[in-house]
C-alpha positions in Angstrom: 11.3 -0.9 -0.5 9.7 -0.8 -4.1 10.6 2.2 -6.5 7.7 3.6 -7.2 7.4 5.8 -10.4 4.2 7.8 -10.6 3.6 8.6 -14.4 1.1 11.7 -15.3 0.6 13.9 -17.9 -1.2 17.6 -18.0 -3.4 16.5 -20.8 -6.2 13.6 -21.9 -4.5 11.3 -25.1 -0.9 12.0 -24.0 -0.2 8.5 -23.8 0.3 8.0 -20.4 -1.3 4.1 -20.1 0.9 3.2 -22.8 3.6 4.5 -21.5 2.7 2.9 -18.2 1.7 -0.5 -19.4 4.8 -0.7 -21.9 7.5 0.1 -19.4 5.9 -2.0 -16.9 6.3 -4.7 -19.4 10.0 -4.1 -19.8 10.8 -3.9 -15.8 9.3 -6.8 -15.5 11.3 -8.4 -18.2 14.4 -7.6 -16.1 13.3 -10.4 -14.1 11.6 -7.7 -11.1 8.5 -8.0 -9.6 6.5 -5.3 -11.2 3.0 -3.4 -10.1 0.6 -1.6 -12.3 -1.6 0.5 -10.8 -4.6 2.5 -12.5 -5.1 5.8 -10.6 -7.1 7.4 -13.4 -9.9 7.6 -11.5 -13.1 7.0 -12.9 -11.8 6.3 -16.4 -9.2 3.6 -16.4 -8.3 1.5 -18.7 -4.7 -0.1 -17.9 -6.1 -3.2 -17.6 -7.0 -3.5 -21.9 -3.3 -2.8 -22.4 -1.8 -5.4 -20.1 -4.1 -8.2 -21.5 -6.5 -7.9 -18.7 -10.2 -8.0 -20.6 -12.4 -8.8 -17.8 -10.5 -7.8 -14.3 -12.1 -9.5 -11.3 -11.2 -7.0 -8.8 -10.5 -3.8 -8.3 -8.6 -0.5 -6.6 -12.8 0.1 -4.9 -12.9 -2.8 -3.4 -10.2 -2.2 -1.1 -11.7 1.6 -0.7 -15.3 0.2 -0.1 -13.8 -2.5 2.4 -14.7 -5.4 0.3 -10.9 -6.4 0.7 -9.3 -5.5 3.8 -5.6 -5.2 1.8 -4.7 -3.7 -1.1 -3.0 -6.5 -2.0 -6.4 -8.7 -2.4 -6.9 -6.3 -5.3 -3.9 -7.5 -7.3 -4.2 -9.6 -10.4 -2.1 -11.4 -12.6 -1.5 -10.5 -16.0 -0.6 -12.9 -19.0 3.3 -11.7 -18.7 5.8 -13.1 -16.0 6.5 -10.8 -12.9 4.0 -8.7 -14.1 0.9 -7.8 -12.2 -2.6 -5.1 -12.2 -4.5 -3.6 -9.4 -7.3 -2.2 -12.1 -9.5 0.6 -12.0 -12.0 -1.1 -14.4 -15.0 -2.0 -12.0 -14.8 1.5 -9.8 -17.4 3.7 -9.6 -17.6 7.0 -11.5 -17.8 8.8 -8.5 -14.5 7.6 -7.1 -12.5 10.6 -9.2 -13.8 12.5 -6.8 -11.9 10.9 -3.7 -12.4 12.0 -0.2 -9.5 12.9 1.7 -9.7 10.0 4.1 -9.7 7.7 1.3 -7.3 9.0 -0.3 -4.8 8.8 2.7 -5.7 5.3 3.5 -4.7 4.5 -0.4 -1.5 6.4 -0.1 -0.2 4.2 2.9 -2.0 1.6 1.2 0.5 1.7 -1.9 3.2 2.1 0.6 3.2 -1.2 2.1 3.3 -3.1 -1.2 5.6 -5.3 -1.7 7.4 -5.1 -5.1 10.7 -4.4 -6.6 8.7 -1.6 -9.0 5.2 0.1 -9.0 4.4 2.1 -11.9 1.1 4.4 -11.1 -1.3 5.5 -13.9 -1.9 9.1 -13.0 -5.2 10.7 -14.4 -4.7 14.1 -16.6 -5.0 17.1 -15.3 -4.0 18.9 -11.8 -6.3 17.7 -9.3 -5.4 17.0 -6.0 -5.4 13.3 -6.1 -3.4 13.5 -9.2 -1.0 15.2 -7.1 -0.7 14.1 -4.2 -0.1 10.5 -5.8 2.5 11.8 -7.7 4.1 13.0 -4.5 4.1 9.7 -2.7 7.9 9.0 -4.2 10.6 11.3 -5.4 10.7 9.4 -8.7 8.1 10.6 -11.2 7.5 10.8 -15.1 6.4 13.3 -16.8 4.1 12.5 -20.4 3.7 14.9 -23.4 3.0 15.5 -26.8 4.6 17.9 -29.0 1.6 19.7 -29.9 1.4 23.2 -27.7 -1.3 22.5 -25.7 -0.2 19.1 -23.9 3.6 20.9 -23.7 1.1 24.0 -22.0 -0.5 21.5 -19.8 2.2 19.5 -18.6 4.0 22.8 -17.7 0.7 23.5 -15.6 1.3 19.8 -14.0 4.6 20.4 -12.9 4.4 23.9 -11.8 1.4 22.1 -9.7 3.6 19.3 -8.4 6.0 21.5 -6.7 3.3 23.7 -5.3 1.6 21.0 -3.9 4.7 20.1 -1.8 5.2 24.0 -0.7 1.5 24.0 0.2 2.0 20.7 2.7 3.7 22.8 4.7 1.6 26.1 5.5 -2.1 26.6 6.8 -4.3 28.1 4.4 -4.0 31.7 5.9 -0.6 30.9 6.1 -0.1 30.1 2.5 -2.4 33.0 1.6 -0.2 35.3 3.2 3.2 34.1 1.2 0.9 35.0 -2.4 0.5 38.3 -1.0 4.4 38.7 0.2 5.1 37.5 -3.1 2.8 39.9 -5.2 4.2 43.0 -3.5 8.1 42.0 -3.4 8.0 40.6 -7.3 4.7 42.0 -9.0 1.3 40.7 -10.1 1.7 36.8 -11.1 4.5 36.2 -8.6 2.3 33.8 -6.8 2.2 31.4 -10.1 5.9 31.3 -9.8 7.6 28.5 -7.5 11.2 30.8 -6.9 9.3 34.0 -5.9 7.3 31.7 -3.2 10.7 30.3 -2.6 12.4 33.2 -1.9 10.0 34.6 0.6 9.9 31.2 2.5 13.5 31.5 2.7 12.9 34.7 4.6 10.1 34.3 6.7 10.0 30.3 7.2 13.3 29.4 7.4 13.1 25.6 8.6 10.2 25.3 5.9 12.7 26.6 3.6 15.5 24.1 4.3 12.7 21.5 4.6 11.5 22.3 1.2 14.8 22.2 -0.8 15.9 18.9 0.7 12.6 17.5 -1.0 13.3 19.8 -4.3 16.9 18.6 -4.4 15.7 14.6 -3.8 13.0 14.6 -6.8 14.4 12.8 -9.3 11.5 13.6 -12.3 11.9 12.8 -15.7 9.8 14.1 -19.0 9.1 12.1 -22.3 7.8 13.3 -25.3 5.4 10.9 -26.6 3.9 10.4 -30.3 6.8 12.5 -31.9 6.2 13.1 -35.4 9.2 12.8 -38.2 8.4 16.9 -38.5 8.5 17.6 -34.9 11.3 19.1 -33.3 14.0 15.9 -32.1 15.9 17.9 -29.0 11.9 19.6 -28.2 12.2 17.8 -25.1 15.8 19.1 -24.1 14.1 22.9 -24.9 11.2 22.2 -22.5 13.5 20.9 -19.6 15.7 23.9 -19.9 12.7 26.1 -19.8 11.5 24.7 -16.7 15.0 25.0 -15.0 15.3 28.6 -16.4 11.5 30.2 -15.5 10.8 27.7 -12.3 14.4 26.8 -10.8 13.6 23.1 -10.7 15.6 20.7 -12.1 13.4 17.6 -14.8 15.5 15.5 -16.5 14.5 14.8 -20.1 14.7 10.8 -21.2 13.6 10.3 -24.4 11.7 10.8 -27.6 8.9 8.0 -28.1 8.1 8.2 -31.9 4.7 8.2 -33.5 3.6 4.8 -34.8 0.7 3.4 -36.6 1.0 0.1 -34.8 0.5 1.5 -31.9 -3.3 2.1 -32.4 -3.3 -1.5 -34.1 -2.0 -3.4 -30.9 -4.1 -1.4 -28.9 -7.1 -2.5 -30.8 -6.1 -5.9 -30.9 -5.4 -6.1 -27.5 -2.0 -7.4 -27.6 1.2 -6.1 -26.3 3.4 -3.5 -29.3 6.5 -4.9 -27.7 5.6 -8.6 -28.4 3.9 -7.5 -32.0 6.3 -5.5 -33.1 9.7 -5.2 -31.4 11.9 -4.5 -34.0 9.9 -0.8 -35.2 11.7 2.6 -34.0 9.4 3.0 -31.6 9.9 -0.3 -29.7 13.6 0.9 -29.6 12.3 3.7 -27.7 10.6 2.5 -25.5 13.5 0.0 -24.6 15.5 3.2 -24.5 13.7 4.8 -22.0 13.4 1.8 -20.4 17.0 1.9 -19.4 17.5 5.2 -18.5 14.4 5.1 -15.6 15.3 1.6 -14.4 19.4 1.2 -15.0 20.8 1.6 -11.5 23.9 3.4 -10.8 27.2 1.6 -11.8 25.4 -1.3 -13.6 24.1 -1.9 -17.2 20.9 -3.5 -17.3 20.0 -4.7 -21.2 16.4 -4.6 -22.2 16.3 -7.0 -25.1 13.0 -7.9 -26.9 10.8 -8.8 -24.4 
């Protein structure tokens, strides 16, 4: 079964293709069959930053039955083991998916077959952005260290996990568990994931033990992306621990990525930063987090300059 790794952030400009495209890059390096797929519906653009100009198909087609597979959607890119379903060709109107749509892409995604699938998440909280970063207990978490993308990315994640509690009740039901929560714990309780907890625990028991397995399972990381030489180094450690402190869930931070000129230059150029410039601090990074999302247990797995 692939590891999929659905990558989002809470605000436009956080980086996440990049981030998306560049550590696609370096699990495919490892020799693995990798998937990139653009899920920023209605405004992709993955497919410029894996040297994809011109993509012939697209995640529509399988979604307007032009292709019966999602794998008929799947291009190759100019790197080995490496490989796009694009979002270039879809319609505007596809970011606003309709439910059975969006079910038949889930399974859809499901039934790939590679060894990792990185998903490029649109910003924001919908609930397409959501519920495709629930399709795995793997997930990363993109921000910047100005206050607003930290203030949005907080939203994300506090959105996540509510998502996953809201699977589970009706929508009288889950109406009802705001109110419990308002009159145990006081106005705003609703907007906290451990208050709803802690009336599930009393009055939905099996929900509540359902819940926590998933809670325990997540295995979410956050990187700060575009860190400045004035930012804050261990800003990342600080927002993990806030997280843990004011929501009672667990995000594990992975890494700084640093601010780079060249960035913007290989972008425009269309050519990969990794392969243009591998030996700058922030293609050390990048490596970096590389191996902390796909080292497996017990083994070291070196990403050299690919």
């Amino acid at each position: 079964m692939a590891h999929i790794w659905p990558i989002g952030g809470g605000k436009g400009g956080s980086g996440k293709s990049f981030i998306t495209s560049s550590l696609g890059r370096l699990s495919a390096g490892l020799g693995r069959r990798t998937l990139v797929i653009d899920l920023d519906l209605g405004a992709a653009n993955l497919h410029t930053l894996v040297g994809v100009p011109y993509p012939s198909k697209s995640f529509s087609d399988f979604l307007q039955k032009k292709v019966t597979r999602l794998d008929d959607t799947v291009v190759e890119t100019p790197f080995e083991n490496l490989f796009l379903i694009s979002g270039a060709q879809d319609p505007f109107d596809i970011a606003n998916l309709p439910y059975e749509q969006k079910i038949k892409a889930l399974r859809a995604i499901m039934r790939l077959d590679y060894a990792c699938i990185l998903l490029d998440l649109g910003a924001g909280t919908s609930f397409n952005t959501l519920d495709f970063f629930l399709l795995s207990q793997n997930g990363i978490f993109i921000t910047t260290p100005e206050p607003t993308s930290i203030e949005n990315v907080y939203r994300l994640i506090r959105s996540v996990y509510f998502r996953r509690i809201r699977y589970c009740f009706s929508v009288s039901q889950f109406k009802a568990l705001e109110e419990e929560a308002i009159e145990q714990f006081g106005e705003g309780a609703f907007n906290k994931p451990e208050c709803m907890m802690k009336v599930i625990e009393r009055d939905h028991p099996e929900s509540y033990r359902e819940l926590q397995n998933d809670f325990n399972a997540f295995r979410f990381r956050l990187v700060i992306n575009q860190l400045h030489k004035r930012d804050n180094a261990v800003l990342g450690l600080h927002i993990c621990r806030i997280i843990e402190k004011h929501m009672g869930l667990g995000i594990e931070f992975t890494g700084n990525v640093s601010y780079d000129d060249h960035v913007h230059d290989a972008i425009c150029q269309q050519v990969s930063f990794l392969d243009r410039y591998p030996y700058t601090k922030t293609a050390g990074e990048l490596r970096a987090v590389g191996r902390q999302i796909f080292q497996p247990a017990g083994r070291q797995l070196m990403l050299q300059y690919v």
